[in-house]
N, CA, C and O of each residue as an XYZ file, in Angstrom:
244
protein
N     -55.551     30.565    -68.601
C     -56.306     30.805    -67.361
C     -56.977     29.513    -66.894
O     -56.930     29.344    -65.675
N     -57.617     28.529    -67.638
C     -58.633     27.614    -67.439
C     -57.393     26.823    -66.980
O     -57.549     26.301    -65.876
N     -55.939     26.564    -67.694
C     -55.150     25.626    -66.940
C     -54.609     25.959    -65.605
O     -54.467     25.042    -64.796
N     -54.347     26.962    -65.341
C     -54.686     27.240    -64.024
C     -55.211     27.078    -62.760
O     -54.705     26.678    -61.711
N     -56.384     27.483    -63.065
C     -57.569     26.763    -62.338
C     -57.501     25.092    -62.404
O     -57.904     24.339    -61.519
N     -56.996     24.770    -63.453
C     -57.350     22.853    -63.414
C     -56.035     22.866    -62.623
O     -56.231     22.112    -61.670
N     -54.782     23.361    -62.555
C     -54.233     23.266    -61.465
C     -54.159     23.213    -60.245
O     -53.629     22.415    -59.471
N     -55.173     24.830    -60.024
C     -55.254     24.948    -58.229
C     -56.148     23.507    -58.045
O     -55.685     22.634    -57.312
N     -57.164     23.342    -58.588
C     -58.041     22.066    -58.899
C     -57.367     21.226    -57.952
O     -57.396     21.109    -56.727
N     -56.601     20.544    -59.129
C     -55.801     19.302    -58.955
C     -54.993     19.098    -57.269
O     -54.870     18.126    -56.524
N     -54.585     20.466    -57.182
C     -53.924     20.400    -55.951
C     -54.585     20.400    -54.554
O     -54.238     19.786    -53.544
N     -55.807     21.390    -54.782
C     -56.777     20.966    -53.665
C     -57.198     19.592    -53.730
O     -57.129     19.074    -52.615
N     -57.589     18.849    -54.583
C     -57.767     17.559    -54.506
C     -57.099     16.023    -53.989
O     -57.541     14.946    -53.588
N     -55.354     16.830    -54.348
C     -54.552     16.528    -53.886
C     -54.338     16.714    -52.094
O     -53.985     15.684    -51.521
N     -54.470     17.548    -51.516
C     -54.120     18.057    -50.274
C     -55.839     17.349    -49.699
O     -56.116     17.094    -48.527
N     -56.350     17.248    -50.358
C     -57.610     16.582    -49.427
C     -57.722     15.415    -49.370
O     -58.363     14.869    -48.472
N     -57.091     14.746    -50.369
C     -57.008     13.351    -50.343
C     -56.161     12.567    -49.824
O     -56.267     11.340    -49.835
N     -54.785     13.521    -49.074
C     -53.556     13.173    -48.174
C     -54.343     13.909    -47.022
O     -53.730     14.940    -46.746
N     -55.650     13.738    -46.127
C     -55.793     14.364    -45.253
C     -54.845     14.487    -44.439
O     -54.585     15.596    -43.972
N     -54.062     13.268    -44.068
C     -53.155     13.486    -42.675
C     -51.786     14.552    -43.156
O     -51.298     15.074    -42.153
N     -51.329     14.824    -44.005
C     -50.552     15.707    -44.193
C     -51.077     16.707    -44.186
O     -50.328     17.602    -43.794
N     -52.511     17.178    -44.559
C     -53.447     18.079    -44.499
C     -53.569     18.402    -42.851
O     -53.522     19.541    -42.387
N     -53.723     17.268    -42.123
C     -54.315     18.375    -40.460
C     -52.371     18.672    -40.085
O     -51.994     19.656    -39.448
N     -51.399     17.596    -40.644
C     -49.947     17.834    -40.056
C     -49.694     20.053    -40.196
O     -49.136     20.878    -39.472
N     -50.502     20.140    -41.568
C     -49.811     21.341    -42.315
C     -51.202     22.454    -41.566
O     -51.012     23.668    -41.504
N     -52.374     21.897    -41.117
C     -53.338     22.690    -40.051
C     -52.536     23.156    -39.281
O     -52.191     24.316    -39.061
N     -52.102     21.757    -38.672
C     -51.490     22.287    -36.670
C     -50.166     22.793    -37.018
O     -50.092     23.811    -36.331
N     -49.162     22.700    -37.623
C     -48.139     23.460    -38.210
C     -48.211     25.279    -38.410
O     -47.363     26.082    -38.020
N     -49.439     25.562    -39.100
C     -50.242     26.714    -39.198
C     -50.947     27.178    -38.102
O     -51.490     28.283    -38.103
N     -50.980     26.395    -37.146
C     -51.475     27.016    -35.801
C     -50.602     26.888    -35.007
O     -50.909     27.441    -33.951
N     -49.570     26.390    -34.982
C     -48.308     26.595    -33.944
C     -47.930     27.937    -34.413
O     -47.850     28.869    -33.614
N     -47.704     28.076    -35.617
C     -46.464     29.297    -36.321
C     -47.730     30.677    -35.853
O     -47.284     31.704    -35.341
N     -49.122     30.543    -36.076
C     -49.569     31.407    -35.842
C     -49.863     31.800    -34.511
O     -50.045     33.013    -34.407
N     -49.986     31.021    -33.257
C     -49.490     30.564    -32.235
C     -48.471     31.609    -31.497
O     -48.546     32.663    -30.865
N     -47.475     30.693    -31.950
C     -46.428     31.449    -31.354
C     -45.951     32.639    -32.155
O     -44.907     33.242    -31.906
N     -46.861     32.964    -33.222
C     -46.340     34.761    -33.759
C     -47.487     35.324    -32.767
O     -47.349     36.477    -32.359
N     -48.143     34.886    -32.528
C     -48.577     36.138    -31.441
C     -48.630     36.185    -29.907
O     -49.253     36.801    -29.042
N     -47.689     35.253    -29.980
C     -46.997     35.180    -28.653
C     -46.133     36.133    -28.142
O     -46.094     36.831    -27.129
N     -45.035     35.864    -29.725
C     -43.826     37.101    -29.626
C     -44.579     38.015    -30.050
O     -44.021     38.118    -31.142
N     -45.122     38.521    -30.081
C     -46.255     39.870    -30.760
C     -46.179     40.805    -29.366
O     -45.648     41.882    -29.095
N     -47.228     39.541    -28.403
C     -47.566     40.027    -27.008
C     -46.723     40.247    -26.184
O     -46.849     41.069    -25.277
N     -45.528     39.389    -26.427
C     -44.196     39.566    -25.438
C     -43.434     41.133    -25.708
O     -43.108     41.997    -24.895
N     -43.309     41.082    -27.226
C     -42.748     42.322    -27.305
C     -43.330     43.427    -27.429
O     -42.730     44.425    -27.828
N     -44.928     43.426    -27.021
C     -46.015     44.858    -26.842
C     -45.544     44.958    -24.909
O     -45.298     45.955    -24.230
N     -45.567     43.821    -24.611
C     -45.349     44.099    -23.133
C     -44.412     44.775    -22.621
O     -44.519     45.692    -21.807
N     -43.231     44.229    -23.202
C     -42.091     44.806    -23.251
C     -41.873     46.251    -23.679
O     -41.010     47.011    -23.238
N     -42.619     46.462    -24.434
C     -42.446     47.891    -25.381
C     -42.754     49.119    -23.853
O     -42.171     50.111    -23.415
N     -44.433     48.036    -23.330
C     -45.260     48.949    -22.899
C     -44.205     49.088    -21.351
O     -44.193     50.199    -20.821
N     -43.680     48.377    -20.939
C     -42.869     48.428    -19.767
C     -41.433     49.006    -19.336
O     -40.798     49.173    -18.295
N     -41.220     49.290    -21.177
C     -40.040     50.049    -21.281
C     -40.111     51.178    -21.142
O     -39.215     51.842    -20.622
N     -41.724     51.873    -21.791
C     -41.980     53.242    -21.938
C     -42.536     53.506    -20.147
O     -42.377     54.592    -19.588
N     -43.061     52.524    -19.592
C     -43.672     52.940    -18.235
C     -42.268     53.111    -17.278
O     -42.396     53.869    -16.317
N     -41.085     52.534    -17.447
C     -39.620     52.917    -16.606
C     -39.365     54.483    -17.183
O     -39.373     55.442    -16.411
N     -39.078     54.662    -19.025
C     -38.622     55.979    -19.121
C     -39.340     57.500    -18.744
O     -38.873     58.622    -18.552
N     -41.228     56.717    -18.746
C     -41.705     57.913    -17.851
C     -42.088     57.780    -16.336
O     -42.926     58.454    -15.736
N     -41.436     56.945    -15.928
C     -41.254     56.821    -14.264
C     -39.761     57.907    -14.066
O     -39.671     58.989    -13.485
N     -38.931     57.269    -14.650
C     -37.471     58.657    -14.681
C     -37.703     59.986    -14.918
O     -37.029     60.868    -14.384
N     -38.800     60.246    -15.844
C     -38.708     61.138    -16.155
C     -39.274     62.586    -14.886
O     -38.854     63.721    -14.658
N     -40.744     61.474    -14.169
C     -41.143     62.415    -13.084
C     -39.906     62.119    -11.968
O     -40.300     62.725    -10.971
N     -39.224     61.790    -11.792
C     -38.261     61.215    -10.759
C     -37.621     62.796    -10.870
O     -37.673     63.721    -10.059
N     -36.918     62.695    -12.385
C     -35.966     64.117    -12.479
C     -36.907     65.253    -12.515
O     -36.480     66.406    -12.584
């Protein structure tokens, strides 16, 4: 267990001490999260615009 921990350790120490690969792997993590809720919103819109045509048909018939 304790080597473990001196692992995660080591590696945070690591990733802080390469800051610039550190903000590269930030904004990387905010693009991907970004654009997942982009397509999130695109395809709620979509969802919601599909269901507003099948109950537009439906009062039609």
């Amino acid at each position: 267990m304790q080597v473990f921990l001196l692992i995660i350790v080591c590696f945070i120490t690591f990733l802080i001490s390469y800051s610039a690969y550190w903000r590269i792997f930030v904004r990387l993590c905010r693009c991907l999260v970004t654009l997942f809720f982009m397509v999130s919103f695109i395809i709620f819109v979509g969802l919601v615009l599909f269901a507003a045509e099948h109950v537009g048909e439906r009062e039609q018939q």
